[in-house]
FIGUTI-309375 format. One record per residue (C-alpha): residue in three letters; residue number from 0; x, y, z. Coordinates in steps of 0.1 Angstrom, whole numbers, plus 5000, padded with zeros to 4 digits. Layout:
BEGIN
res=ALA n=NUM xx=X yy=Y zz=Z;
...
END
This chain:
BEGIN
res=UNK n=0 xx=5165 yy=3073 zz=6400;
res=UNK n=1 xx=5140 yy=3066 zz=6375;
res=UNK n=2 xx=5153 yy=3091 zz=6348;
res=UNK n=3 xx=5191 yy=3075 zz=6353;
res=UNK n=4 xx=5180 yy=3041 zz=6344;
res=UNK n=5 xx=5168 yy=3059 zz=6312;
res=UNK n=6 xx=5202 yy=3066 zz=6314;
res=UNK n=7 xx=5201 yy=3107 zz=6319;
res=UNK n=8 xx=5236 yy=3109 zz=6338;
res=UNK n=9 xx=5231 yy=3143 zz=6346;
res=UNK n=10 xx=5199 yy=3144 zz=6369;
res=UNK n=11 xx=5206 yy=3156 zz=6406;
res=UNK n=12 xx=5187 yy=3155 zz=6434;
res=UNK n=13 xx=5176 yy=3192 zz=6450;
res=UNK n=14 xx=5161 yy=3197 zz=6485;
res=UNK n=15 xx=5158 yy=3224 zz=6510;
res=UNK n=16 xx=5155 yy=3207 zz=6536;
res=UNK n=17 xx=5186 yy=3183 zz=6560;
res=UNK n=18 xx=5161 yy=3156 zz=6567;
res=UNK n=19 xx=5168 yy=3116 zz=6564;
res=UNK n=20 xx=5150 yy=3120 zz=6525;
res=UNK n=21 xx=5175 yy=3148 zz=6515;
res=UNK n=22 xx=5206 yy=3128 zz=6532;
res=UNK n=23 xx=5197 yy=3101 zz=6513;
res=UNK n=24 xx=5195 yy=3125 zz=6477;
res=UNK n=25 xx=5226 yy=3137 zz=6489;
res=UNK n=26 xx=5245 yy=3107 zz=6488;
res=UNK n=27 xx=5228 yy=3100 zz=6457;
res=UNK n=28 xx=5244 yy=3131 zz=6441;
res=UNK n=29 xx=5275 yy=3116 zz=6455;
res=UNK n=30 xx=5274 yy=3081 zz=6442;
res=UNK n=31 xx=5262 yy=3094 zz=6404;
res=UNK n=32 xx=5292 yy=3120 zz=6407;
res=UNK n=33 xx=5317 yy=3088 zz=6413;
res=UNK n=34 xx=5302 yy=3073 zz=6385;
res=UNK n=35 xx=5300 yy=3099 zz=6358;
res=UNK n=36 xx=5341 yy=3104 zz=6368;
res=UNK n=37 xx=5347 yy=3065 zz=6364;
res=UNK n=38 xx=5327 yy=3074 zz=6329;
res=UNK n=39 xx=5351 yy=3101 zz=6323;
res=UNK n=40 xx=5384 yy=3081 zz=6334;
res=UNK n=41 xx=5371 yy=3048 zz=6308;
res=UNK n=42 xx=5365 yy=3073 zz=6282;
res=UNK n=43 xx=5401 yy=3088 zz=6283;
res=UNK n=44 xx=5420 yy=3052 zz=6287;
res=UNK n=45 xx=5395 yy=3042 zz=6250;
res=UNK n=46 xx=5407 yy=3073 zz=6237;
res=UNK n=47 xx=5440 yy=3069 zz=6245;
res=UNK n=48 xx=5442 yy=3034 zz=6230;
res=UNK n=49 xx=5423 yy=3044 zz=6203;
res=UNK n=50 xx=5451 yy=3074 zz=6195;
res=UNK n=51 xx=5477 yy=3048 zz=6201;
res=UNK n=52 xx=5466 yy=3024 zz=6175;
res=UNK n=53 xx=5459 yy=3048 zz=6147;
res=UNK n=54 xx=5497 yy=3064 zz=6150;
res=UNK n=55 xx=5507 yy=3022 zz=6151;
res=UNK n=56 xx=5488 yy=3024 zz=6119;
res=UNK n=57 xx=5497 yy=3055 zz=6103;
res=UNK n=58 xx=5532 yy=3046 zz=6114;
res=UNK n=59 xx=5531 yy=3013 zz=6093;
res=UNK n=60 xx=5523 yy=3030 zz=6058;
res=UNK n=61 xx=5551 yy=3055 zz=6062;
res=UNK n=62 xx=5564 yy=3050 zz=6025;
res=UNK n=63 xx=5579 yy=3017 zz=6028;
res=UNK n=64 xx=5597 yy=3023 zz=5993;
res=UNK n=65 xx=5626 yy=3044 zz=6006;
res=UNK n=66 xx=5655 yy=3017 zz=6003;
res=UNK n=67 xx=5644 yy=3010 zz=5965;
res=UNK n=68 xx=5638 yy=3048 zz=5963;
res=UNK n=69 xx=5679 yy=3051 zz=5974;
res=UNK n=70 xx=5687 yy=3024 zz=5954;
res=UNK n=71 xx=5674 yy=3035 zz=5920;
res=UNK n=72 xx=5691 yy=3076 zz=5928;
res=UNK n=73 xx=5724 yy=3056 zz=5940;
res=UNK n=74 xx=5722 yy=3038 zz=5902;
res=UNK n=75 xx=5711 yy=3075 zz=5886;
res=UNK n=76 xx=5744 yy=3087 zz=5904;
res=UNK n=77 xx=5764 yy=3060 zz=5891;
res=UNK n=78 xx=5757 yy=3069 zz=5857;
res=UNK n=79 xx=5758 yy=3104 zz=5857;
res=UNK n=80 xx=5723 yy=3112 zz=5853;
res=UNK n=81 xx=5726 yy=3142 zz=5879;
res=UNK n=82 xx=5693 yy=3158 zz=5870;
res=UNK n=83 xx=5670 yy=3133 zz=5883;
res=UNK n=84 xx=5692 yy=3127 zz=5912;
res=UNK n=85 xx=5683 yy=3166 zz=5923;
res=UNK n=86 xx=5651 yy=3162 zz=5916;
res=UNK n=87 xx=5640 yy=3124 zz=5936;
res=UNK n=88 xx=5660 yy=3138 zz=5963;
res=UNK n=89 xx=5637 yy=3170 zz=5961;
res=UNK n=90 xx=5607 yy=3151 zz=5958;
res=UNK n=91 xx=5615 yy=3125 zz=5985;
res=UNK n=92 xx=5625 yy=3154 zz=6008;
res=UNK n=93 xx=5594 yy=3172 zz=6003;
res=UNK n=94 xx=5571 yy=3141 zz=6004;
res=UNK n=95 xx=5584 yy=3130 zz=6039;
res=UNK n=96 xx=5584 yy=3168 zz=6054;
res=UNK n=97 xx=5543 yy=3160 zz=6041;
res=UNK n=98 xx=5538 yy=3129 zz=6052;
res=UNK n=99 xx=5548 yy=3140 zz=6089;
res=UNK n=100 xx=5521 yy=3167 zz=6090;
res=UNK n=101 xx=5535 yy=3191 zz=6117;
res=UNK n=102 xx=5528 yy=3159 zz=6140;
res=UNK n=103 xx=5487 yy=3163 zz=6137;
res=UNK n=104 xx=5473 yy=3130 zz=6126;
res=UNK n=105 xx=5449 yy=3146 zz=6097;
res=UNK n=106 xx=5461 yy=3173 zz=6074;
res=UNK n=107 xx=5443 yy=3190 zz=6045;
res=UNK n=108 xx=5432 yy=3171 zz=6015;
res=UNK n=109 xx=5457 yy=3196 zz=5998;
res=UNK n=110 xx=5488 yy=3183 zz=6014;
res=UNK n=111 xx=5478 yy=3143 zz=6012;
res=UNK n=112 xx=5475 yy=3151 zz=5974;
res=UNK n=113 xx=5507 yy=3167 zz=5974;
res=UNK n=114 xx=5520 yy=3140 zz=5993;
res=UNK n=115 xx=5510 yy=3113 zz=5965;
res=UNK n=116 xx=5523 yy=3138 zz=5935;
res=UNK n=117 xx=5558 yy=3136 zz=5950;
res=UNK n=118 xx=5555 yy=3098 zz=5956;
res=UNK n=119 xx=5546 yy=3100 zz=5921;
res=UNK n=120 xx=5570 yy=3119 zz=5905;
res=UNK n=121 xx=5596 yy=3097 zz=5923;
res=UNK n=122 xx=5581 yy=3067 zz=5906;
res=UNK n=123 xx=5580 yy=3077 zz=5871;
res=UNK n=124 xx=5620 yy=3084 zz=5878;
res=UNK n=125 xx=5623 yy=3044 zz=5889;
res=UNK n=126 xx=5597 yy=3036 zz=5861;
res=UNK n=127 xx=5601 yy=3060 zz=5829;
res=UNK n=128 xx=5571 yy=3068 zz=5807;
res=UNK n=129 xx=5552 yy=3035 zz=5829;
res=UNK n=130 xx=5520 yy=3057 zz=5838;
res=UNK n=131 xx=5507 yy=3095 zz=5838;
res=UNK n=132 xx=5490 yy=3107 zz=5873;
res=UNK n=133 xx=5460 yy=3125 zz=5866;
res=UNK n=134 xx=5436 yy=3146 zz=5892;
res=UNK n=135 xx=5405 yy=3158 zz=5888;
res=UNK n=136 xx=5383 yy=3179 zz=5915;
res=UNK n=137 xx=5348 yy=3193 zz=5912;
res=UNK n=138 xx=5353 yy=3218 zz=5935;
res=UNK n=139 xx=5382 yy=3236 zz=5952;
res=UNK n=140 xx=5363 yy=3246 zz=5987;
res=UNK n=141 xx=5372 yy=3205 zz=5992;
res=UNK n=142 xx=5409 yy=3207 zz=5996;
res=UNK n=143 xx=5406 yy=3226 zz=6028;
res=UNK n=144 xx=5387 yy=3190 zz=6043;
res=UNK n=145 xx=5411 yy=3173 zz=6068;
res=UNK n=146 xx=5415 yy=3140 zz=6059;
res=UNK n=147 xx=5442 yy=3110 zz=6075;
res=UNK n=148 xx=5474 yy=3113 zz=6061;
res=UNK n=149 xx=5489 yy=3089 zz=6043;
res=UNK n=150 xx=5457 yy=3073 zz=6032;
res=UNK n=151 xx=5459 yy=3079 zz=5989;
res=UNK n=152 xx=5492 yy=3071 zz=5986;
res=UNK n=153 xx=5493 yy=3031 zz=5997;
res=UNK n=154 xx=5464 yy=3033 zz=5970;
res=UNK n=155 xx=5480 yy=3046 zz=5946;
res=UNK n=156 xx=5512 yy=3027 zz=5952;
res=UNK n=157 xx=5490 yy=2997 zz=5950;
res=UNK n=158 xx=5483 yy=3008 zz=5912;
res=UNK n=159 xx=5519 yy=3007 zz=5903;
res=UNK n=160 xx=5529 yy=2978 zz=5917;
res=UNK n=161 xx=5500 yy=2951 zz=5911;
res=UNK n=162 xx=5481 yy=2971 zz=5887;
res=UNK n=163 xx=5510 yy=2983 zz=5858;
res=UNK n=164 xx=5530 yy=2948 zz=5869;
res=UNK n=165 xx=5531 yy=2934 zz=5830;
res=UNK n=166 xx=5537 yy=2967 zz=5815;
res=UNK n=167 xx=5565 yy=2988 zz=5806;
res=UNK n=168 xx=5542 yy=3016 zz=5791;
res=UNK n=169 xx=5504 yy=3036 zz=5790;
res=UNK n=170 xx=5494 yy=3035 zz=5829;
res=UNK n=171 xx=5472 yy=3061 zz=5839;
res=UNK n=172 xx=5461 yy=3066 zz=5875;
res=UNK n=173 xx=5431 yy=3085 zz=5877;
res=UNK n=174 xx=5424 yy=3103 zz=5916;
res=UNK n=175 xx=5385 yy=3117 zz=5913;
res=UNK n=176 xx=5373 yy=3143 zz=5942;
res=UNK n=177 xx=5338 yy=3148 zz=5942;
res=UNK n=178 xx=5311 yy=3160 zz=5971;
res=UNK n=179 xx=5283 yy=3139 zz=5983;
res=UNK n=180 xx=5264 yy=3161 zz=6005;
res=UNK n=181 xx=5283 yy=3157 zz=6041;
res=UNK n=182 xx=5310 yy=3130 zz=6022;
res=UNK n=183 xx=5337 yy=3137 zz=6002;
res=UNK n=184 xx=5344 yy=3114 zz=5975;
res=UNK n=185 xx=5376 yy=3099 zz=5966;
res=UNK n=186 xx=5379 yy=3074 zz=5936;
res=UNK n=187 xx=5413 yy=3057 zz=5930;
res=UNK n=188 xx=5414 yy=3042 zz=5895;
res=UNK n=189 xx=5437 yy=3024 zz=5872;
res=UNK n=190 xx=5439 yy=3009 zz=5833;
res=UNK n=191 xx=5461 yy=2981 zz=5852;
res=UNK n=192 xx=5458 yy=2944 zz=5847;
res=UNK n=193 xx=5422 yy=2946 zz=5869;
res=UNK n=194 xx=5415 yy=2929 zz=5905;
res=UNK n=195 xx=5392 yy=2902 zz=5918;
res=UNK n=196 xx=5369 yy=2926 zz=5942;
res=UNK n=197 xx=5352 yy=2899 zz=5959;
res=UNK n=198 xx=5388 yy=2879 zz=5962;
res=UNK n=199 xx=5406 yy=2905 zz=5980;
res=UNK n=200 xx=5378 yy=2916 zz=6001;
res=UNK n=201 xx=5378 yy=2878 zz=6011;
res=UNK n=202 xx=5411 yy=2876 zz=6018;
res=UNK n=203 xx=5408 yy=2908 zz=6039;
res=UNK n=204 xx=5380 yy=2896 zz=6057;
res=UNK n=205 xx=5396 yy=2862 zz=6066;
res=UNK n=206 xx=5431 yy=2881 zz=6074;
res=UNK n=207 xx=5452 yy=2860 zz=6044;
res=UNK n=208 xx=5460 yy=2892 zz=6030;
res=UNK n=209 xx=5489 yy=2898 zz=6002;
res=UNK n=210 xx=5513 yy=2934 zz=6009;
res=UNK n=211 xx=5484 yy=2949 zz=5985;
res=UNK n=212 xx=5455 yy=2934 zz=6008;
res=UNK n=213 xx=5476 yy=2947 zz=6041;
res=UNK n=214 xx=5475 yy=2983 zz=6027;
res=UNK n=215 xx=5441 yy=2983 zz=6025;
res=UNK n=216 xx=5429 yy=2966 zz=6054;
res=UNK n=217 xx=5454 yy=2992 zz=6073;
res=UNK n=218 xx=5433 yy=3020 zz=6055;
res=UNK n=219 xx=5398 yy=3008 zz=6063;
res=UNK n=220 xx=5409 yy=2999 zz=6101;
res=UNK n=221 xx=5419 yy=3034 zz=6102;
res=UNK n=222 xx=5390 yy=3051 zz=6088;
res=UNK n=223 xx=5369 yy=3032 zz=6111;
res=UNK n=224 xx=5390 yy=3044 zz=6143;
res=UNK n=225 xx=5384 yy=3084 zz=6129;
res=UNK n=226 xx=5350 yy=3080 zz=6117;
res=UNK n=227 xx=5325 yy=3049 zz=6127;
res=UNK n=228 xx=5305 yy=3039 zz=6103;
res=UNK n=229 xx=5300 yy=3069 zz=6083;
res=UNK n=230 xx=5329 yy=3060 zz=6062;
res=UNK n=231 xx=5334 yy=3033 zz=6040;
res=UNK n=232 xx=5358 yy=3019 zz=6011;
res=UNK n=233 xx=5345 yy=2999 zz=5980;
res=UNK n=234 xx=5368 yy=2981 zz=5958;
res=UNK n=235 xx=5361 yy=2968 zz=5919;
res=UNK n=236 xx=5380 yy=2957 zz=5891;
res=UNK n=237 xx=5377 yy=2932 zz=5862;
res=UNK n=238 xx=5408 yy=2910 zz=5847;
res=UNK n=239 xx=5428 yy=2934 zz=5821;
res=UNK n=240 xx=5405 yy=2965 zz=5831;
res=UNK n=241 xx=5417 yy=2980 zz=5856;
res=UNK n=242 xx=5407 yy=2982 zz=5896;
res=UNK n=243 xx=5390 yy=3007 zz=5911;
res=UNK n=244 xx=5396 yy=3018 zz=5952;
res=UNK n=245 xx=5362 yy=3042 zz=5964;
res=UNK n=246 xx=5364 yy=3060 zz=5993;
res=UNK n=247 xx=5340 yy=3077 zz=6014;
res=UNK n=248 xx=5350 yy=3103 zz=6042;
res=UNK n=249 xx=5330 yy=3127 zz=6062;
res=UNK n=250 xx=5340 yy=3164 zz=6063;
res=UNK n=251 xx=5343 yy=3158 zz=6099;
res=UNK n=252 xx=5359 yy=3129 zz=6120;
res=UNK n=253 xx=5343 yy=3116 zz=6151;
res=UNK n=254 xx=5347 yy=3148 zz=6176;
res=UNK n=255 xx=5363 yy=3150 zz=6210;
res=UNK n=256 xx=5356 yy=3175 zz=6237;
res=UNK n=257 xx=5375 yy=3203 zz=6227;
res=UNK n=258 xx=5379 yy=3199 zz=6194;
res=UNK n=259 xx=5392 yy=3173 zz=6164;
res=UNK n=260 xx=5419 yy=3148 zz=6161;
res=UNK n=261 xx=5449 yy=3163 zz=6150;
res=UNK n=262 xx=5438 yy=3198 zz=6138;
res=UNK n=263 xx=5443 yy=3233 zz=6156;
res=UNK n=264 xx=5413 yy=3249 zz=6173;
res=UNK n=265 xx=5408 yy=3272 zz=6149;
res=UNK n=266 xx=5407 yy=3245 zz=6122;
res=UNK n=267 xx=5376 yy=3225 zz=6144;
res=UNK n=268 xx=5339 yy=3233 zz=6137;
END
């Protein structure tokens, strides 16, 4: 009794012999057997409402942009410009066939980056010669590392729209992949017209958040439900020098018994 209020669960009580001590062991076995299977039962209901809120999540930053995606190859159909019809229809197709992700809720950093190239390429269709999309990775071994999906693109959507707002020309978007020892590092950055970090982290923080504030808050709620505290997102930016969007992510999301969210077993370790 002494070792479960030091809160070792899995002590039981042995005896060999049926007297009124061992009865009362026994039932002791019992009662800690009821309690580790209430344990059990309020584990599964937190897991289950934690897997419910991050596909609510995840299901909010599906890309929002598809009616202004239709409308801009509807006005490319109109005039006859056939070739970039085919090929926003290609890359929308193949962007949402990504963004689903076989149903698992984390797929390779590959396919997330494949995911924002598409969403890219659509967008320089809708805004010609507004920005070049540029990736750089220190090493390859990374883009096997299961990541949430839909987690750059909202980011770099955010670049486009707030960031390259007052231009019509010379965006760049820079995605950086480096490894920090058990962390993979993503940086997000822009030559856009810059952000107030400590404004929109306010605004965050006190929930008066603009459509580029939501995204982001969306993206650190999420990375909280997969990972705890090991994970993190930074943001900086000055006026008319671009913003900057750091992210953080383990190799590995918090584990459950039998294996990780959203990947095969023979994807776990």
């Amino acid at each position: 009794m002494r070792r479960v209020e030091e809160n070792q669960l899995g002590v039981t009580f042995e005896s060999r012999y049926q007297d009124e001590i061992a009865q009362v062991g026994f039932q002791f076995n019992r009662m800690m057997a009821e309690i580790k299977a209430l344990i059990e039962d309020v584990r599964k209901n937190e897991e289950g409402k934690r897997h419910a809120e991050i596909r609510a999540l995840t299901a909010q930053m599906e890309p929002h942009f598809l009616y202004n995606t239709l409308n801009t190859i509807y006005c490319k159909s109109v005039m006859e410009e056939n070739e970039d019809v085919n090929e926003m229809i290609l890359s929308l197709s193949q962007m949402f066939q990504l963004g689903l992700g076989g149903g698992r809720d984390l797929i390779p950093l590959e396919d997330e980056l494949l995911h924002v190239q598409q969403y890219c390429a659509i967008q320089q269709k809708c805004y010609e010669d507004l920005f070049d999309y540029r990736v750089f990775i220190e090493d390859e071994e990374v883009m096997k590392v299961p990541i949430p999906k839909i987690l750059l693109q909202p980011v770099v959507e955010n670049c486009i729209q707030h960031g390259f707002a007052d231009r019509r020309s010379g965006g760049v978007i820079t995605v950086s992949i480096t490894l920090e020892q058990t962390l993979l590092h993503i940086a997000v950055e822009d030559n856009g017209k810059g952000m107030d970090a400590a404004k929109v982290e306010q605004g965050m923080a006190g929930r008066e958040y603009s459509k580029k504030g939501y995204a982001l808050v969306n993206i650190r709620h999420r990375l909280q439900l997969y990972y705890g505290d090991a994970a993190r997102m930074e943001l900086s930016g000055e006026a008319g020098k671009g913003s900057r969007t750091d992210l953080w992510i383990p190799l590995s999301p918090l584990r459950e018994e039998g294996g990780s969210y959203g990947l095969p077993a023979d994807q776990s370790s």
